[in-house]
KOLLO-225191 format. One line per field, with one value per residue (C-alpha): x, y, z; residue in three letters. Coordinates in steps of 0.5 Angstrom, whole numbers, plus 500, padded with zeros to 3 digits. Layout:
<pts>
east <- c(X / ...)
north <- c(Y / ...)
up <- c(Z / ...)
r <- c(ALA / ...)
</pts>
This chain:
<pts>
east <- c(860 / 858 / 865 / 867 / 871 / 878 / 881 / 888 / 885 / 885 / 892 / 897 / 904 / 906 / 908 / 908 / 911 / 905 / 900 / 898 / 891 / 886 / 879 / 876 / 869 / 867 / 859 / 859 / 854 / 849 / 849 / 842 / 844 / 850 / 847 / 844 / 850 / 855 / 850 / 851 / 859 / 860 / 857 / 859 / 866 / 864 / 862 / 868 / 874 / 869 / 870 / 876 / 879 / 875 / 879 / 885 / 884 / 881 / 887 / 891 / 888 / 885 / 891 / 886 / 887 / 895 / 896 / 899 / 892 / 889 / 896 / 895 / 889 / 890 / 895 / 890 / 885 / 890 / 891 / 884 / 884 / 890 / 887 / 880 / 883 / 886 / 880 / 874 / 875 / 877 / 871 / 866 / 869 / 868 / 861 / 859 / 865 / 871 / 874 / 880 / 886 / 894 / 898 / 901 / 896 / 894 / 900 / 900 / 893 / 896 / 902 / 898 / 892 / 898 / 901 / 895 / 893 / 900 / 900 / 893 / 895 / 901 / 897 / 892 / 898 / 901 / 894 / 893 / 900 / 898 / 892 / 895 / 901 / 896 / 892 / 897 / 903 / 899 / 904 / 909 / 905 / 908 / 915 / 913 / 911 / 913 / 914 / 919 / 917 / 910 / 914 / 918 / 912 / 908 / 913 / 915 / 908 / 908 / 914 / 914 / 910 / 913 / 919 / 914 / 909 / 913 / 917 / 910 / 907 / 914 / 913 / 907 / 907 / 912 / 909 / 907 / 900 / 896 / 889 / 883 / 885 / 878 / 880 / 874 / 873 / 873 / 880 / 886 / 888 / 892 / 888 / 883 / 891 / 893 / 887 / 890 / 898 / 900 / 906 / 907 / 906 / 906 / 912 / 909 / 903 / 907 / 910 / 905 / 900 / 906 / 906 / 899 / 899 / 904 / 902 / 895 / 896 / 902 / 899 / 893 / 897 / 900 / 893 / 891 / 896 / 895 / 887 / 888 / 894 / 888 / 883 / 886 / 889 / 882 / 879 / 884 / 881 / 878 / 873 / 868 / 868 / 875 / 874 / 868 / 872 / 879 / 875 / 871 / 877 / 878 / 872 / 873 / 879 / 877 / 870 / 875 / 879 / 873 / 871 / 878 / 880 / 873 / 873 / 881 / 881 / 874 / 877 / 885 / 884 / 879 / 880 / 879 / 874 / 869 / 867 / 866 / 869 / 862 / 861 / 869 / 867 / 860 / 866 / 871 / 866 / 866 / 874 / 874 / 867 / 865 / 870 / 874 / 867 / 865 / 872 / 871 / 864 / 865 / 871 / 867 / 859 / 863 / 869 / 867 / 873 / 873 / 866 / 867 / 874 / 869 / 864 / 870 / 872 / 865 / 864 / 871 / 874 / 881 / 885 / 882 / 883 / 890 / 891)
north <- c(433 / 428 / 427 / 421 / 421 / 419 / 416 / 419 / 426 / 426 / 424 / 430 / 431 / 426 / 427 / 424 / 418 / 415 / 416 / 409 / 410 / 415 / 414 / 415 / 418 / 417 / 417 / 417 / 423 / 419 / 413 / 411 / 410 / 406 / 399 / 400 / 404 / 398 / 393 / 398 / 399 / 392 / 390 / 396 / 393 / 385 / 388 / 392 / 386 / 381 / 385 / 388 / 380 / 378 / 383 / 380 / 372 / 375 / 379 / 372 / 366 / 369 / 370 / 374 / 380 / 380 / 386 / 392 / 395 / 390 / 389 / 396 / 394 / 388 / 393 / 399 / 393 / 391 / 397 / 398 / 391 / 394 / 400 / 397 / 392 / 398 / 402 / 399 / 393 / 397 / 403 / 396 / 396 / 402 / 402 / 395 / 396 / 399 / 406 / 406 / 405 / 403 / 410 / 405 / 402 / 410 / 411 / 405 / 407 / 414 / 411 / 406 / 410 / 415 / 410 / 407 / 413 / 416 / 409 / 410 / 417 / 414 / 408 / 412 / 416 / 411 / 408 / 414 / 414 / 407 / 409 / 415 / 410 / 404 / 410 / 415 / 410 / 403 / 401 / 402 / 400 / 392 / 395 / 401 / 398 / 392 / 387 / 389 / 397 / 395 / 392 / 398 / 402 / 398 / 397 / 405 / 407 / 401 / 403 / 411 / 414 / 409 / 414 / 421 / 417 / 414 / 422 / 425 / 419 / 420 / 426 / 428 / 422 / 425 / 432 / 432 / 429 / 433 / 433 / 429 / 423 / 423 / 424 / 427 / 422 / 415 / 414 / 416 / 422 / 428 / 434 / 431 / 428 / 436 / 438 / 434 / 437 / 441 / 445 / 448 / 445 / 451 / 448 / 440 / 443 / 447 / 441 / 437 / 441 / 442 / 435 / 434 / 438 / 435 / 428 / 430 / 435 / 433 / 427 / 429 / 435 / 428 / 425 / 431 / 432 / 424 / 425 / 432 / 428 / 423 / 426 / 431 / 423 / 420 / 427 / 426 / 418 / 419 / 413 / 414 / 406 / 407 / 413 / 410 / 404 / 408 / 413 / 407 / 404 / 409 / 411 / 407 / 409 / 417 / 416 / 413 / 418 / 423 / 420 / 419 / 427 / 429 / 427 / 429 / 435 / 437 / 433 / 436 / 442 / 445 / 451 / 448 / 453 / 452 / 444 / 442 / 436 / 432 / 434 / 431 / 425 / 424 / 426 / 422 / 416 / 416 / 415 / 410 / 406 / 408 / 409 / 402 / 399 / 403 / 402 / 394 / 395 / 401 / 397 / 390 / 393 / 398 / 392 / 387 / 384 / 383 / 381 / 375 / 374 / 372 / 368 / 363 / 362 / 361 / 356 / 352 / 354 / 358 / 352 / 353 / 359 / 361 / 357)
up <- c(144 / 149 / 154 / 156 / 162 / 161 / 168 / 166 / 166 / 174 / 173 / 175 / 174 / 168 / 161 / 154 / 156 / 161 / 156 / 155 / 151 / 147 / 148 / 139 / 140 / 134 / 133 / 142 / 140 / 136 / 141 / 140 / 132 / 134 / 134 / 126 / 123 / 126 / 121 / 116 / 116 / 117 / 111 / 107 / 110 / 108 / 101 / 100 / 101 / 097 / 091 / 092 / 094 / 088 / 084 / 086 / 085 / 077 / 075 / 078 / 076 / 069 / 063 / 059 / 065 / 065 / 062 / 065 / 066 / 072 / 075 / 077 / 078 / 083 / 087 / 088 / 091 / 095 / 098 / 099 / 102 / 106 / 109 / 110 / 115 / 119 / 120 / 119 / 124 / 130 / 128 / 130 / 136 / 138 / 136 / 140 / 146 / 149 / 146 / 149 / 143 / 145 / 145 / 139 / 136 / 135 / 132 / 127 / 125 / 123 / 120 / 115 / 113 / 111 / 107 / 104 / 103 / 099 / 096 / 093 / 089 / 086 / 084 / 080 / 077 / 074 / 072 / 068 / 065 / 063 / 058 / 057 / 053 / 051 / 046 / 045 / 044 / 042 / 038 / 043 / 049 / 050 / 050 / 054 / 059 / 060 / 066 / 069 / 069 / 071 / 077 / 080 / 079 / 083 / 088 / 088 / 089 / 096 / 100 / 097 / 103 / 107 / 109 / 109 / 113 / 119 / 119 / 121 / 125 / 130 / 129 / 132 / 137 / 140 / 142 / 149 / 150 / 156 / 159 / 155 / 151 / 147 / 140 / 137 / 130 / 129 / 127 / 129 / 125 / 125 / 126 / 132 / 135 / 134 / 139 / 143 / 144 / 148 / 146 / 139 / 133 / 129 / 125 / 124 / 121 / 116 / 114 / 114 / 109 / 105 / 104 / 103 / 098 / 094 / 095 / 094 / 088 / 083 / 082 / 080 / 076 / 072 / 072 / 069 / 064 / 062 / 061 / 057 / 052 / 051 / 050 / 044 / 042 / 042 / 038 / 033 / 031 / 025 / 028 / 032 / 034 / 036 / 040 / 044 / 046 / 048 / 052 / 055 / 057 / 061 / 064 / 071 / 073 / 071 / 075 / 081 / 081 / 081 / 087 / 090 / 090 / 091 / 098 / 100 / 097 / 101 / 107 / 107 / 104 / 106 / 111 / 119 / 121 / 116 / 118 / 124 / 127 / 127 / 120 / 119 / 121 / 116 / 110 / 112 / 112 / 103 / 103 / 109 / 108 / 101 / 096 / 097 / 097 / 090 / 087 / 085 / 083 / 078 / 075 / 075 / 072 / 067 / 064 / 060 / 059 / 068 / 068 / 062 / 067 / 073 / 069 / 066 / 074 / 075 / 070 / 069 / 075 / 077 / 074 / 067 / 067 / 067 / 060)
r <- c(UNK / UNK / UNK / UNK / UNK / UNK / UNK / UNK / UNK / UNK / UNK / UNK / UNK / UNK / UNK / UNK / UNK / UNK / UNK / UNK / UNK / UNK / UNK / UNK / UNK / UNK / UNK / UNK / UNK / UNK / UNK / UNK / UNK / UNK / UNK / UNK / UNK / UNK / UNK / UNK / UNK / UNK / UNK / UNK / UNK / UNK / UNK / UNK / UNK / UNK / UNK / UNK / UNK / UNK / UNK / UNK / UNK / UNK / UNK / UNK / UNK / UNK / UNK / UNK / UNK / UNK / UNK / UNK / UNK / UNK / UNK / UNK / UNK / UNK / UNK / UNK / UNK / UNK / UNK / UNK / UNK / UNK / UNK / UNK / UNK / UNK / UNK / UNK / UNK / UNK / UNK / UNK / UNK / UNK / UNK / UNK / UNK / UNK / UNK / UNK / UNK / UNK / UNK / UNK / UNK / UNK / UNK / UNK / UNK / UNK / UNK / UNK / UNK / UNK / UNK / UNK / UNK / UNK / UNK / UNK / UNK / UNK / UNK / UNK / UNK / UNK / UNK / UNK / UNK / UNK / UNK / UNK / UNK / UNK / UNK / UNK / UNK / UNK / UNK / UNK / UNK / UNK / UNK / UNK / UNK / UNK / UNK / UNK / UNK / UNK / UNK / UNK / UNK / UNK / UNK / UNK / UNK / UNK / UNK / UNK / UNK / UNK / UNK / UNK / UNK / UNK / UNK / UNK / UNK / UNK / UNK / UNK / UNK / UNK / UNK / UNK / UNK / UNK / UNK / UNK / UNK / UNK / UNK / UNK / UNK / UNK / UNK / UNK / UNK / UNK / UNK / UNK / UNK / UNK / UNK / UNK / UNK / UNK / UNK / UNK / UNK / UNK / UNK / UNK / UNK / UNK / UNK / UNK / UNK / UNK / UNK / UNK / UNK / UNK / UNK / UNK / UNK / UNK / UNK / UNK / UNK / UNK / UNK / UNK / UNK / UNK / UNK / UNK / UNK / UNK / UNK / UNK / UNK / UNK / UNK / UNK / UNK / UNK / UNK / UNK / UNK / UNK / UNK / UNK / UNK / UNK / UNK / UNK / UNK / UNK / UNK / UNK / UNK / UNK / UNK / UNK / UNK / UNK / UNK / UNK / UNK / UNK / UNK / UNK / UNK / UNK / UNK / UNK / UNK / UNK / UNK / UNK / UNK / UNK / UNK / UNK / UNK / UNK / UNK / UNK / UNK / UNK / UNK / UNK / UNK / UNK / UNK / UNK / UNK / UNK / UNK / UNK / UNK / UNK / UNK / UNK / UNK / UNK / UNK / UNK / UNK / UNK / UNK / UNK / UNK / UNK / UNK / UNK / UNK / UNK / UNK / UNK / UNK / UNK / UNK / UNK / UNK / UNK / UNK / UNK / UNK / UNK / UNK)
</pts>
């Protein structure tokens, strides 16, 4: 890959504790395509928190879309919107600028793509267990999942990574940092920082794939579990109009999750030999770029109730339409 001088790498004799930034290389081995793929982040990026700021006002100013459903919607856009906003900005950056990224504004990086990224699949959890009750248990659902529940819910899938994600983010900011500072990726992530190390980290990266695969694994093992209740409920419906629109309720957020996991499995559980950190880069664009820019157009094209929210808006305003 093309190696850009860190000034630091002459710098003998210093610790962990002098280093004062990484270089991301990013795209620096395509820089002749750098110019067009900054136009064609910044307006995926510009589409992605249109639709996901949209998402917000629709499921706020809108009556018909206070129910559980879009307000874990409104939560899962905002945490796109939150994890867009710390990657994508200093990713144009270094398309267009400088490289060079503070030693603490790395490890923020990490820390907030971590717990967006751990918020995001206790999100999907709970969205599937809320279709699971609405067909499964409709007559019950109000009660269920009443205000108060959907609330903890939504607060518990937030702060939930927050304690992992600092344990790993300190953690792994604490090894000794020597030699190149060039962090082969365009964010700051774990693998590209641990090529970085030098010591042991034999007993961290142990620790982390456990966690990466209980938090990317046993949500989707209760997502599974919700959607095969559903799908053995939505059989059992002697009507074929009621299993079309139970099945059509849920088709947005199965399609989401389908792209959610498709990516993170190939990404975290993949053996390291098999890709290259390049090709890494090509992969991680779909999670970082493309699934938040997606996740508010599957839900708006394929939701009548959404699309007619966004017509009462556009027609009467916000202010009519909380009545």
């Amino acid at each position: 890959y093309l190696h850009i001088k860190d000034p630091t790498e002459s710098m003998t004799g210093r610790n962990q504790t002098s280093v004062i930034e990484f270089v991301l290389l990013g795209f620096s081995h395509v820089p002749r395509l750098e110019p067009l793929l900054f136009v064609l982040f910044l307006g995926m990026f510009l589409i992605t928190m249109l639709g996901n700021g949209l998402i917000v006002l629709l499921t706020v100013v809108d009556a018909a879309l206070h129910t559980p459903m879009y307000f874990f919607l409104r939560s899962l856009a905002l945490v796109e919107i939150c994890f867009s906003l710390d990657i994508v900005p200093r990713m144009l950056e270094s398309l267009v600028a400088g490289r060079d990224i503070s030693f603490l504004g790395c490890a923020l990086q990490l820390f907030l793509i971590l717990s967006c990224v751990t918020s995001e699949c206790f999100l999907l959890t709970v969205m599937a267990y809320d279709r699971y009750v609405a067909i499964c248990h409709p007559l019950h659902y109000g009660m269920l999942m009443n205000q108060r529940l959907c609330l903890l819910l939504a607060v518990a899938c937030w702060v939930a990574g927050i304690p992992v994600s600092l344990l790993f983010t300190v953690w792994l900011f604490r090894f000794p940092f020597c030699g190149p500072r060039g962090v082969r990726h365009f964010l700051c992530d774990v693998a590209p920082l641990l090529r970085l190390v030098c010591a042991d980290t034999s007993v961290f990266e142990a620790y982390i794939r456990v966690a990466t695969v209980l938090v990317l694994m046993v949500p989707f093992f209760l997502i599974t579990v919700s959607y095969g209740r559903v799908l053995v409920a939505v059989v059992r419906m002697p009507s074929a109009t009621g299993r079309q629109k139970a099945l059509s309720t849920c088709a947005s957020h199965f399609v989401v999750v389908t792209l959610f996991y498709g990516t993170a499995c190939v990404i975290h559980l993949q053996p390291k030999s098999s890709y290259s950190p390049e090709s890494k880069q090509v992969v991680s664009l779909s999670y970082t770029l493309v699934t938040p820019m997606l996740n508010p157009i599957i839900y708006s094209l394929r939701n009548k109730e959404v699309k007619a929210a966004l017509w009462r808006v556009k027609c009467y305003g916000p202010e009519e339409t909380r009545y």
